[in-house]
C-alpha positions as a Markdown table, in Angstrom:
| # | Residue | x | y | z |
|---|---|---|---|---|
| 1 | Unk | -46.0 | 18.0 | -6.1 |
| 2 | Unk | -46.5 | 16.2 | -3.0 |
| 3 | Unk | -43.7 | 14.0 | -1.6 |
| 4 | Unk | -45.4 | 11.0 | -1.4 |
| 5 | Unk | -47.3 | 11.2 | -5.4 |
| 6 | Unk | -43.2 | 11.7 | -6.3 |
| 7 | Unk | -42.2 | 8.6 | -4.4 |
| 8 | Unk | -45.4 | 6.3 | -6.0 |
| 9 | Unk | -44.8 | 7.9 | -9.7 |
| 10 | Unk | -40.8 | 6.8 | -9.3 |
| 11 | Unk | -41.3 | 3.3 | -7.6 |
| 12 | Unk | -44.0 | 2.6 | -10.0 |
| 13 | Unk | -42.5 | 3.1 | -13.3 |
| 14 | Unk | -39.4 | 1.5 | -12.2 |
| 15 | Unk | -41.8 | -1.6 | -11.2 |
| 16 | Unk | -43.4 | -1.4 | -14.8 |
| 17 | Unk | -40.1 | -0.9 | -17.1 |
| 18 | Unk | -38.7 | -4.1 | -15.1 |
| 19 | Unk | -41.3 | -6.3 | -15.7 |
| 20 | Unk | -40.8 | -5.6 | -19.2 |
| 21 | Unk | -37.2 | -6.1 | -19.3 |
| 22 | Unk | -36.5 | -8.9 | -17.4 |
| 23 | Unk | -39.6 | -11.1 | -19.3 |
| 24 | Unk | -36.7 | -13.5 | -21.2 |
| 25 | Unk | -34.6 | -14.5 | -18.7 |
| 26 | Unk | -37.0 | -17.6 | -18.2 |
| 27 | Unk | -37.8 | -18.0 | -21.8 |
| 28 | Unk | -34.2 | -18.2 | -23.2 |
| 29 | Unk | -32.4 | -20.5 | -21.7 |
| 30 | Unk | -35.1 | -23.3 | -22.7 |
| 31 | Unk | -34.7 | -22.2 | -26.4 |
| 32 | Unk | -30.7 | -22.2 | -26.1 |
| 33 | Unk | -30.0 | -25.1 | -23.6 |
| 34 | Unk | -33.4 | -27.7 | -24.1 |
| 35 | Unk | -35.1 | -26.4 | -27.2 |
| 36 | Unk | -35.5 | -27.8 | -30.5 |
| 37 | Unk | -32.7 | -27.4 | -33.0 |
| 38 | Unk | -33.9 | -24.5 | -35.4 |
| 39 | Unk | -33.0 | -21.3 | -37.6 |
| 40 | Unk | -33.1 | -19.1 | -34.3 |
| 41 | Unk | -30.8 | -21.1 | -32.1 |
| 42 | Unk | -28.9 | -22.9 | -34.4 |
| 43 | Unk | -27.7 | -19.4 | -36.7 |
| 44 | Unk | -25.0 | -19.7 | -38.3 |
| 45 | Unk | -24.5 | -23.4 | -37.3 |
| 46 | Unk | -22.9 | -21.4 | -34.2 |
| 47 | Unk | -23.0 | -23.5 | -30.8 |
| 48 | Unk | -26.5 | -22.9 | -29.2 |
| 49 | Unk | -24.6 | -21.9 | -25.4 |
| 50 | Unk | -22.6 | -19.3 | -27.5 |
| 51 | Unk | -25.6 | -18.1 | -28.9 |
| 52 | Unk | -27.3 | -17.6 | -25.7 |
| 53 | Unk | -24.3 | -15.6 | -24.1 |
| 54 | Unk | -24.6 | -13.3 | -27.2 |
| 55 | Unk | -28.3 | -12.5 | -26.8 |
| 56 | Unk | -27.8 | -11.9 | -23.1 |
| 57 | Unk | -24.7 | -9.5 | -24.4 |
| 58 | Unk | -26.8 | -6.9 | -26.7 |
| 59 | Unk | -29.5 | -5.7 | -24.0 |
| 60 | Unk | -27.0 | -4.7 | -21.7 |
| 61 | Unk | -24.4 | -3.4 | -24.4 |
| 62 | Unk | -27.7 | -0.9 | -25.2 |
| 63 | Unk | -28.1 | -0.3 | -21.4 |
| 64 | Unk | -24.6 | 0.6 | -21.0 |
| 65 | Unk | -24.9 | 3.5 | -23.8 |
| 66 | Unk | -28.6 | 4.5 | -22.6 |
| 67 | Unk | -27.4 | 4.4 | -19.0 |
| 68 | Unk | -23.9 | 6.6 | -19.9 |
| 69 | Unk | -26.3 | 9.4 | -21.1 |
| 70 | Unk | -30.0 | 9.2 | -20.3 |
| 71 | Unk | -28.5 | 10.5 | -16.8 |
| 72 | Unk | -27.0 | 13.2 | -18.5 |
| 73 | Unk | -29.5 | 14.4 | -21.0 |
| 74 | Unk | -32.2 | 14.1 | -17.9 |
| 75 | Unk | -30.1 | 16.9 | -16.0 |
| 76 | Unk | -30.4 | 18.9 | -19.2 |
| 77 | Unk | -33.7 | 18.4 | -20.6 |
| 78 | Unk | -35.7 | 17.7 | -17.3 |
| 79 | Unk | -36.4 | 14.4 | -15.8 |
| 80 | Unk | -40.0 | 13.9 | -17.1 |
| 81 | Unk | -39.5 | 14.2 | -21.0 |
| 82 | Unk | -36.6 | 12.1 | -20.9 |
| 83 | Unk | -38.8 | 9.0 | -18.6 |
| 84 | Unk | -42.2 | 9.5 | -21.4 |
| 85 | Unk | -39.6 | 8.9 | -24.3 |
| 86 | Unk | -37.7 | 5.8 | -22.8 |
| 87 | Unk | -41.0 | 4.5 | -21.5 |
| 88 | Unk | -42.5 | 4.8 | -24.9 |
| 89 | Unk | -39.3 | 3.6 | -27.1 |
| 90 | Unk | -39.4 | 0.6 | -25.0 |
| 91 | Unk | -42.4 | -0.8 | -25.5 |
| 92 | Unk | -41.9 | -0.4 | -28.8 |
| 93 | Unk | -38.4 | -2.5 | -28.7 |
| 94 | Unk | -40.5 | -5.2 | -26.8 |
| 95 | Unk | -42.9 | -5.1 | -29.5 |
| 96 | Unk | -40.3 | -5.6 | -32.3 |
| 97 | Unk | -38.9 | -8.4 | -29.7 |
| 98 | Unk | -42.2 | -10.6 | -29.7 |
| 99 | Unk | -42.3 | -10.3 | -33.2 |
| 100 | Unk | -38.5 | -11.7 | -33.8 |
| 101 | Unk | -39.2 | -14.6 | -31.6 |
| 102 | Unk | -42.5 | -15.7 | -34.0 |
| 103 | Unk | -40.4 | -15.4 | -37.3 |
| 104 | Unk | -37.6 | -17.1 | -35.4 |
| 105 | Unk | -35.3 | -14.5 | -36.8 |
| 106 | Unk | -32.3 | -14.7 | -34.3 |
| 107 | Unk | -30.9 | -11.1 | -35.7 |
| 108 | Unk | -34.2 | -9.1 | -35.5 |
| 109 | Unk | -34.0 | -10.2 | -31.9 |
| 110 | Unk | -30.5 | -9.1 | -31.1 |
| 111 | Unk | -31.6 | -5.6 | -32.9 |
| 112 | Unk | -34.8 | -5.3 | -30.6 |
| 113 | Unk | -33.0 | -6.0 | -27.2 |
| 114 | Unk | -29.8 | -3.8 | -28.1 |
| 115 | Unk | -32.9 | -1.2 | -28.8 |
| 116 | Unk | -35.1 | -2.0 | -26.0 |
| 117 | Unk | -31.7 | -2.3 | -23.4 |
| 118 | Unk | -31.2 | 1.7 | -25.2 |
| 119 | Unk | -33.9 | 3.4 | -24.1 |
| 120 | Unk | -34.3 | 1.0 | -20.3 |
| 121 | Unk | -31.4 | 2.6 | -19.2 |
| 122 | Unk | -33.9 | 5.3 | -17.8 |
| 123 | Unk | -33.4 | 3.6 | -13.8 |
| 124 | Unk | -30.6 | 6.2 | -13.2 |
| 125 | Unk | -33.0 | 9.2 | -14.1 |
| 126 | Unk | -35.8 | 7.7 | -11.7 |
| 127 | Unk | -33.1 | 7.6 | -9.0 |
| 128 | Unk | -32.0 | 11.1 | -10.0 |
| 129 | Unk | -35.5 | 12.5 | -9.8 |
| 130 | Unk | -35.7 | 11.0 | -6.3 |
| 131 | Unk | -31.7 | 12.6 | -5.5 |
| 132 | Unk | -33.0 | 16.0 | -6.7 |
| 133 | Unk | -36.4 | 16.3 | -4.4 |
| 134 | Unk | -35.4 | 14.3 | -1.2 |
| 135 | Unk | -32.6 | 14.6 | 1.4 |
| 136 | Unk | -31.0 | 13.3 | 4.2 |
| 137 | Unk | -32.9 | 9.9 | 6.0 |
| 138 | Unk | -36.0 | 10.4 | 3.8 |
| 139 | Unk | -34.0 | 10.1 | 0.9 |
| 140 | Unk | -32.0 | 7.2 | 2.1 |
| 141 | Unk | -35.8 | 5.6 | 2.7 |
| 142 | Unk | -37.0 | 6.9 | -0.7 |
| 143 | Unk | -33.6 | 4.9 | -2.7 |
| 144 | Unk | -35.0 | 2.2 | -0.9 |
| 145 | Unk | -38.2 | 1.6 | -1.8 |
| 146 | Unk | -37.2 | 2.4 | -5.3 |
| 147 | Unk | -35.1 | -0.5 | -5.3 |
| 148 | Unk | -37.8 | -2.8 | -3.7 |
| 149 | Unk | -39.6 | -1.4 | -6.7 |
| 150 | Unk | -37.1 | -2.3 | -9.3 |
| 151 | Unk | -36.5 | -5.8 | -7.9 |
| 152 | Unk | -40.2 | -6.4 | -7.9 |
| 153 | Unk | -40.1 | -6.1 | -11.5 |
| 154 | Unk | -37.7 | -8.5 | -11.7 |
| 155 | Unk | -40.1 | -10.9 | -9.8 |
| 156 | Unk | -43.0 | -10.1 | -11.9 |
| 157 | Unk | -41.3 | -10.2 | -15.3 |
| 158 | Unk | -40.3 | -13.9 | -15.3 |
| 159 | Unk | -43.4 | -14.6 | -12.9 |
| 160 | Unk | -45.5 | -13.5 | -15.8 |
| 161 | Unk | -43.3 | -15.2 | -18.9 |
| 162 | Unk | -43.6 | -18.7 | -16.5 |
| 163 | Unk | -47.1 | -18.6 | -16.8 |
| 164 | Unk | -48.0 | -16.9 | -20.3 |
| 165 | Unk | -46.2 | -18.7 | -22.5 |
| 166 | Unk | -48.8 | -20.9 | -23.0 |
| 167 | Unk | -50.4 | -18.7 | -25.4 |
| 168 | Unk | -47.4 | -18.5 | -27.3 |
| 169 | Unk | -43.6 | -17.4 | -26.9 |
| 170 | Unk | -44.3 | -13.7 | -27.8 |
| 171 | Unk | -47.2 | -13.2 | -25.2 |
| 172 | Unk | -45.0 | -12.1 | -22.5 |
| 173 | Unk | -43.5 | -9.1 | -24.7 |
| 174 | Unk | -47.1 | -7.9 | -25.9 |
| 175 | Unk | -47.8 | -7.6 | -22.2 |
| 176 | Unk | -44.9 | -6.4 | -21.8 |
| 177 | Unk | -45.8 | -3.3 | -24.1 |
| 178 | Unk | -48.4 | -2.5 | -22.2 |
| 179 | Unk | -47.3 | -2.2 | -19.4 |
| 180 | Unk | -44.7 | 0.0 | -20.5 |
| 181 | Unk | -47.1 | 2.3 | -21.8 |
| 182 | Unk | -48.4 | 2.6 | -18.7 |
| 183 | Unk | -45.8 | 3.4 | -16.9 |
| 184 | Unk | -45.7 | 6.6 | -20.0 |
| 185 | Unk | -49.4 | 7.5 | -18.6 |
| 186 | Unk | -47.9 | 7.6 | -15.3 |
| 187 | Unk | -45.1 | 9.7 | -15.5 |
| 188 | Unk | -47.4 | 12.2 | -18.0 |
| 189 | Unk | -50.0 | 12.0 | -15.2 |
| 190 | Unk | -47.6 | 12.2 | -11.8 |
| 191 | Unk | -44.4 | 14.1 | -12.7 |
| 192 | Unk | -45.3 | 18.2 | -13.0 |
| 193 | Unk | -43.8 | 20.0 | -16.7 |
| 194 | Unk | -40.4 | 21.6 | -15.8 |
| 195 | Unk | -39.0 | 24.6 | -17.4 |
| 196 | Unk | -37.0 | 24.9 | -20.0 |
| 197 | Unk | -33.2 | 24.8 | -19.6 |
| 198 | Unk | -31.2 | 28.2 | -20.6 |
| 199 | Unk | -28.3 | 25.9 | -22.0 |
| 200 | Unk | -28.1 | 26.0 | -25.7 |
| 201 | Unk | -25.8 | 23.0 | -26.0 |
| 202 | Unk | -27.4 | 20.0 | -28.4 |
| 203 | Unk | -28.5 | 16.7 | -27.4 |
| 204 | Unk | -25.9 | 15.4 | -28.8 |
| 205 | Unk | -23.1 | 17.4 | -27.6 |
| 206 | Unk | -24.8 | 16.9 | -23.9 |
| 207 | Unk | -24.5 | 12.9 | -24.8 |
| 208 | Unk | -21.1 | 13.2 | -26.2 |
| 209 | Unk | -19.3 | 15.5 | -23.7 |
| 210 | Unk | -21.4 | 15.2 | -20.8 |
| 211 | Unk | -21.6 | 10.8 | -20.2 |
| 212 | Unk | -21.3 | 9.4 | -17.2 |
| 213 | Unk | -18.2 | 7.6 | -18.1 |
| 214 | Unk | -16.6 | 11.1 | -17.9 |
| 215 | Unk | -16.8 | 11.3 | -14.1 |
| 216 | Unk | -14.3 | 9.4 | -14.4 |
| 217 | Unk | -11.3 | 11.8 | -14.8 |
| 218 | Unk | -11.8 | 12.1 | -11.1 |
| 219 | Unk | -9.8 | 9.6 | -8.8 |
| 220 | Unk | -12.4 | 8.9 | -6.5 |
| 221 | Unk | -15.5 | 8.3 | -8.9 |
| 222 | Unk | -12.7 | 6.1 | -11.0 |
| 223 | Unk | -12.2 | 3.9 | -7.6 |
| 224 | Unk | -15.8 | 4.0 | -7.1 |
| 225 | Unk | -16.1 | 2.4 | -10.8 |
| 226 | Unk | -13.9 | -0.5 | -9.6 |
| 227 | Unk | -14.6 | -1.3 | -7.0 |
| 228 | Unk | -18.4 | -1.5 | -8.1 |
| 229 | Unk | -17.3 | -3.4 | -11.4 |
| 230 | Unk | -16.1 | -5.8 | -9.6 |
| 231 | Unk | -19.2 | -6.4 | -7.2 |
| 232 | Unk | -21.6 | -6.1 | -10.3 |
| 233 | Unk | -19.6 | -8.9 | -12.4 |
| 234 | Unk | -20.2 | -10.8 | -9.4 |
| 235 | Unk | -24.1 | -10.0 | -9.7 |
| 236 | Unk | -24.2 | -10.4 | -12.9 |
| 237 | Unk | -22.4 | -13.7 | -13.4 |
| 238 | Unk | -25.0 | -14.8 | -10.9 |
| 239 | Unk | -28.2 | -13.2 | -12.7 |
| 240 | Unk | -27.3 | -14.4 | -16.2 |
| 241 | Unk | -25.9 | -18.2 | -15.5 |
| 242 | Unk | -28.4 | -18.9 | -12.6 |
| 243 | Unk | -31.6 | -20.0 | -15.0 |
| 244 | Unk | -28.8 | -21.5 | -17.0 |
| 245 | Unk | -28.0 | -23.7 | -13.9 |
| 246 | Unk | -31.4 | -24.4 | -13.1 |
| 247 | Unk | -32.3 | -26.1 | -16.6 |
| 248 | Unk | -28.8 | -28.1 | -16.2 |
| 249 | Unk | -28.5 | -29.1 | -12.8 |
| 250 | Unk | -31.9 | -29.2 | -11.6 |
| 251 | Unk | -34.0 | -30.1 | -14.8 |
| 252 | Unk | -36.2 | -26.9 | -14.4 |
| 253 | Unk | -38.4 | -25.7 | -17.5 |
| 254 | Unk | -39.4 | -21.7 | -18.2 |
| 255 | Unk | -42.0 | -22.1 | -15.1 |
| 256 | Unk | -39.5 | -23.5 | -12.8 |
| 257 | Unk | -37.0 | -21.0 | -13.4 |
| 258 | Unk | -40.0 | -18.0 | -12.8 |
| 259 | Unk | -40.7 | -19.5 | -9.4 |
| 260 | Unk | -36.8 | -20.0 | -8.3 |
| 261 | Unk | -36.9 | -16.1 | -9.5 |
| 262 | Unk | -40.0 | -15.5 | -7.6 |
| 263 | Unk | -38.3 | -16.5 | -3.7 |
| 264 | Unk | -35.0 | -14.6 | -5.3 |
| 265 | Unk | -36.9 | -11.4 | -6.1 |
| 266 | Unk | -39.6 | -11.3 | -3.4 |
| 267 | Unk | -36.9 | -11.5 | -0.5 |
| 268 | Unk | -34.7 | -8.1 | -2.4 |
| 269 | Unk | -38.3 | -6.6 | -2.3 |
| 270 | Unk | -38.9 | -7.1 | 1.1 |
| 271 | Unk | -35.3 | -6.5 | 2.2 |
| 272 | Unk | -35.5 | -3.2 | 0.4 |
| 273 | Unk | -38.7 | -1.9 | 1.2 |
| 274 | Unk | -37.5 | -3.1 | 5.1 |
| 275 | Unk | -34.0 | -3.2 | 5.5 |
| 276 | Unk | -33.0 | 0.1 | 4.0 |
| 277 | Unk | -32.9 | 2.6 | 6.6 |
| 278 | Unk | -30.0 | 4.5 | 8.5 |
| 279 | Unk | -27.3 | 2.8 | 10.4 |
| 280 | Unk | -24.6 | 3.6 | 12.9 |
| 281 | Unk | -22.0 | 1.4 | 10.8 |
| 282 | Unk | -20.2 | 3.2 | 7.8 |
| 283 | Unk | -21.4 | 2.8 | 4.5 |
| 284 | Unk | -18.1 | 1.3 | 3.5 |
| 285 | Unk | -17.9 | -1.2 | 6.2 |
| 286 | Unk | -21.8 | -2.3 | 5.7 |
| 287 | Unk | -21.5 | -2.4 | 1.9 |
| 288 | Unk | -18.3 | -4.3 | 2.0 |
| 289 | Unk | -20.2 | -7.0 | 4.9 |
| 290 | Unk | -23.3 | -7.4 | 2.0 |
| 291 | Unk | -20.2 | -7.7 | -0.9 |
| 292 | Unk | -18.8 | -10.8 | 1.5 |
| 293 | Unk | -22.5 | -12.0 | 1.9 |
| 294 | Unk | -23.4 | -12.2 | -1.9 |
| 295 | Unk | -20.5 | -13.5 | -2.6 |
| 296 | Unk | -21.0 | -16.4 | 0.0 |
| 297 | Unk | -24.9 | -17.3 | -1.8 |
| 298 | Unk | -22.7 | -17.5 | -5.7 |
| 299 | Unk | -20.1 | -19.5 | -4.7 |
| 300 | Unk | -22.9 | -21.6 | -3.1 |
| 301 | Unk | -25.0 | -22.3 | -6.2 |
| 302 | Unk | -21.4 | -23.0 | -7.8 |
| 303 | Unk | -20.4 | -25.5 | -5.4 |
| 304 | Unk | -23.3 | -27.4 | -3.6 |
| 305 | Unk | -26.1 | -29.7 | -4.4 |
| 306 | Unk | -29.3 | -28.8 | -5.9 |
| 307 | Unk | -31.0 | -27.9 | -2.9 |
| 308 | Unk | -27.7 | -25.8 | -1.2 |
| 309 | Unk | -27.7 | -24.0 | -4.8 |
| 310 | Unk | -32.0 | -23.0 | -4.4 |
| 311 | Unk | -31.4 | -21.6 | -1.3 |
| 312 | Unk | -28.5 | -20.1 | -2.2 |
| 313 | Unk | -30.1 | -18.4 | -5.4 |
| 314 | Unk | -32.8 | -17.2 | -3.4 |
| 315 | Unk | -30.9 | -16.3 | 0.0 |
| 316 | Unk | -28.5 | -13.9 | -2.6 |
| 317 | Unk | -31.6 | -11.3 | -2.5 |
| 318 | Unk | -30.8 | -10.1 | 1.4 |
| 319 | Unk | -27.3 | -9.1 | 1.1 |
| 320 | Unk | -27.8 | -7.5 | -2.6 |
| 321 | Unk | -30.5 | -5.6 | -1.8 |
| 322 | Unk | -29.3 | -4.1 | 1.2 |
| 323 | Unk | -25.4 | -3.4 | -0.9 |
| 324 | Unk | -27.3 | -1.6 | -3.5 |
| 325 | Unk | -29.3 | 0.7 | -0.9 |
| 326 | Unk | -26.3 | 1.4 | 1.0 |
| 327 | Unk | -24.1 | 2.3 | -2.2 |
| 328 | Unk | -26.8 | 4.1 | -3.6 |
| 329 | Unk | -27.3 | 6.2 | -0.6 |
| 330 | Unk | -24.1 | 7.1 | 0.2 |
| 331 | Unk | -23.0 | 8.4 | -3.8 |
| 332 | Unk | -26.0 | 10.6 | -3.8 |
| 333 | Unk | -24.8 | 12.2 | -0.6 |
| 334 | Unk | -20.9 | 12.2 | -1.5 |
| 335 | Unk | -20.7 | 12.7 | -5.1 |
| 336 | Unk | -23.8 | 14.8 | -5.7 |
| 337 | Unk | -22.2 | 17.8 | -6.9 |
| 338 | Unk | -21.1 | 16.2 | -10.1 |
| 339 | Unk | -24.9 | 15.9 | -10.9 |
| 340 | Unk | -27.2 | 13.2 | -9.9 |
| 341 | Unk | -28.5 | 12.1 | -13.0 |
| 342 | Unk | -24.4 | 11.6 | -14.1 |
| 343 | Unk | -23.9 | 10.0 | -10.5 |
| 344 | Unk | -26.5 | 7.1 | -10.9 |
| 345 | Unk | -26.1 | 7.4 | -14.4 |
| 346 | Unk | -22.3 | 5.8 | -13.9 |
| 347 | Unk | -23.7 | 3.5 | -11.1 |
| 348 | Unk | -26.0 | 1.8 | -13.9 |
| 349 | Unk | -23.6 | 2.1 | -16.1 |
| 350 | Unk | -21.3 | 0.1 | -14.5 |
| 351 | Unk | -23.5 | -2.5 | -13.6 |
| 352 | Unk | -24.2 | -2.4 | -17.9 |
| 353 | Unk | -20.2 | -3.0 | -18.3 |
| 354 | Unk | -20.8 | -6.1 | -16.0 |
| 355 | Unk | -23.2 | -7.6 | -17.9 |
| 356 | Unk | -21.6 | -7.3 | -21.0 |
| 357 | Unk | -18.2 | -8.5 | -19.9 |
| 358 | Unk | -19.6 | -11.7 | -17.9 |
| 359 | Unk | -22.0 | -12.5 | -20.8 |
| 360 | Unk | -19.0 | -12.5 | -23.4 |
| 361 | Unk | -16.9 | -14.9 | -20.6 |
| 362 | Unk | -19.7 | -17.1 | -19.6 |
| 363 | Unk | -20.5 | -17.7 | -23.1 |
| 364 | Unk | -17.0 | -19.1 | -23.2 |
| 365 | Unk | -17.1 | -21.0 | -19.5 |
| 366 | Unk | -20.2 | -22.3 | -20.3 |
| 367 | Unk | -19.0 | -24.6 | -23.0 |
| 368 | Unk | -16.8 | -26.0 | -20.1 |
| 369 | Unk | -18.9 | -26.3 | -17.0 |
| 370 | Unk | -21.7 | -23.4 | -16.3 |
| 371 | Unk | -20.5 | -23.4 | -12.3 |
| 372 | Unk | -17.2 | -21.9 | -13.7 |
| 373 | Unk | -18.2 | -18.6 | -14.5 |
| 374 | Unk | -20.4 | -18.4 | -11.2 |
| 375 | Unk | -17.5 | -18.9 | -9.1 |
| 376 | Unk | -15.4 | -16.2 | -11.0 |
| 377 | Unk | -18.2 | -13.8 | -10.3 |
| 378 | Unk | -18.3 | -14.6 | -6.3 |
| 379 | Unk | -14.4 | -13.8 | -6.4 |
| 380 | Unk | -14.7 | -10.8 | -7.7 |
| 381 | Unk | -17.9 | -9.8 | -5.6 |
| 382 | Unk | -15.4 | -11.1 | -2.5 |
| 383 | Unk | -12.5 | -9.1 | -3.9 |
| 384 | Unk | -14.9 | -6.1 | -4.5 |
| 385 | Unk | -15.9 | -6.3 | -0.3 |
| 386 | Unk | -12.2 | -6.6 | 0.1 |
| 387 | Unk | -11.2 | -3.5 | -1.8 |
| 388 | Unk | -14.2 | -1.5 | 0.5 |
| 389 | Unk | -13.2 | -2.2 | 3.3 |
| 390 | Unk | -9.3 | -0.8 | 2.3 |
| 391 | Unk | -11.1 | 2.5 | 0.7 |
| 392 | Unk | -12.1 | 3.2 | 4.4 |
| 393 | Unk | -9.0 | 2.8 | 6.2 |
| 394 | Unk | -7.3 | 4.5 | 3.9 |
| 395 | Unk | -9.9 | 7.6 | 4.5 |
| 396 | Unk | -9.6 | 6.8 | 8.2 |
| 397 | Unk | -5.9 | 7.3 | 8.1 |
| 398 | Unk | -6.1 | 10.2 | 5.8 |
| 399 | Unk | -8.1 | 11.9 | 8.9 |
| 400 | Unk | -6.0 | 10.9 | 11.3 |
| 401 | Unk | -8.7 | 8.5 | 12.7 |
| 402 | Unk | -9.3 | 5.4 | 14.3 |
């Protein structure tokens, strides 16, 4: 398979399974924060704030457990069957999404995104499939463009919810199945049939004994983890509380919130797709810089007016596009022995233990003051730069460097 068809296939069902899965992060906080009271965000008579914090929870509580061992099972089984059965399994979860949000049944929405979250933790096979094919600055360039890729979806999916609810709050998610399926065709149509592993171990023992999380037993994958936990709780508390910001501070409705996300998204895209190549610097000292700088644009949005905080929000793009290329990059090339697909399988699985830990605090904070949970996550995106740039004097000095 040519090069370039591998490259496309990758960046192209990364775009489409984004779209998909970041459709309600313009839809929800208008139901939770300015909505109407009803049976979906009033359930229980629980606090509509701690209701939204517990919806943003399950997707990436599913992610964490599809990311721990999709990776895994894709190094065992072959990259390809594992991508058409994600593909396909989420669309159906965005299906059974759609149709939670018509019967305004808040629990058949929680089971649909812990579902859908499952079987979308596929991003660290697409960034296996590129480890396994592509090497040195190619490679580097490839990671890249896949993450331009993946943060275009992310542009996309609340471009498209701003503008479709009009034809009803489950329209996004019907699109959303689509495209999915597409992304299916496309991997049947780009990615060639591998053969058959000779391992004779079951799908489940490969899940249970072979996670990501067990890459951990090694001291410098568990510094690794984090180190990267704490950037990603940073990135997190900014993703998920942002939109909640908008609709409190500035007013914003469903559309507002997809064009903030629009300026956000387009400048990772272009920063990845531009900004990605090969430096001089060290990886360490360049991803603890773009740490520092994402942590600068969160405690921004936190702290300034509603014009500093839009700027902010969008400015945050540059510097975490260019960490994530630069982290990326450099595991593949350190810690590729262990297996690629368990490598970025513990990468996206770490960012999965972000989300869920952040969503359960800021659903707490939030009853407070919403800006409280965004400044905890630039501290720990700060701390995170900090902690880098001590991993690589200490390997410095371990080499008897300078």
């Amino acid at each position: 398979m040519k090069t370039a068809l591998l490259i496309a296939a990758a960046c192209l069902l990364a775009l489409l399974s984004t779209t998909g899965a970041s459709l309600p992060f313009p839809i929800l906080p208008p139901l939770f924060a300015a909505g109407a009271s009803n049976a979906f965000n009033h359930f229980l008579g629980l606090p509509p704030k701690f209701l939204f914090g517990l919806a943003l929870t399950i997707n990436p509580l599913g992610l964490l457990i599809g990311s721990a061992v999709l990776g895994p099972l894709s190094d065992r089984y072959g990259r390809r069957p594992v991508l058409l059965l994600t593909a396909v399994g989420a669309a159906l979860g965005h299906a059974l999404t759609g149709v939670a949000l018509l019967m305004q049944s808040y629990p058949l929405f929680i089971v649909a995104r812990f579902f859908t979250g499952l079987l979308e933790g596929n991003g660290s096979v697409a960034r296996a499939l590129l480890a396994d094919r592509l090497e040195g600055p190619l490679r580097l360039r490839a990671m890249s463009w896949l993450n331009g890729a993946f943060y275009l979806g992310w542009l996309v999916g609340p471009l498209l919810a701003g503008f479709t609810l009009a034809w009803g709050v489950a329209t996004p998610f019907w699109v959303a199945v689509g495209a999915l399926l597409l992304a299916a065709a496309l991997v049947w149509l780009a990615l060639p049939r591998e053969a058959p592993s000779l391992a004779t171990t079951s799908w489940w023992q490969v899940a249970r004994d072979r996670h990501s999380l067990n890459l951990l037993r090694y001291p410098e994958l568990r510094k690794l983890f984090g180190v990267q936990l704490a950037y990603t709780c940073g990135v997190t508390a900014f993703y998920e509380f942002y939109p909640l910001w908008l609709v409190e501070v500035a007013r914003y409705d469903a559309r507002g919130i997809a064009w903030v996300n629009m300026a956000l998204c387009g400048l990772m895209t272009l920063t990845s797709l531009f900004g990605g190549g090969p430096s001089k610097t060290e990886p360490l000292r360049r991803a603890a810089r773009f740490a520092f700088g994402g942590a600068l644009a969160v405690a921004c949005v936190a702290l300034g007016n509603v014009w500093v905080g839009l700027a902010a929000i969008a400015l945050f793009g540059v510097p975490n596009a260019l960490y994530n290329t630069v982290v990326q990059g450099w595991c593949a090339e350190r810690f590729g022995a262990y297996g690629q697909g368990a490598v970025m399988g513990l990468l996206s699985t770490t960012f999965c233990v972000a989300n869920i830990v952040m969503a359960l605090i800021g659903a707490v904070l939030t009853l407070i003051d919403t800006r409280l949970i965004l400044l905890l996550g630039a501290a720990l995106s700060a701390w995170a730069g900090w902690r880098m740039l001590g991993w690589r004097l200490a390997a410095v000095h371990a080499q008897g460097g300078r």
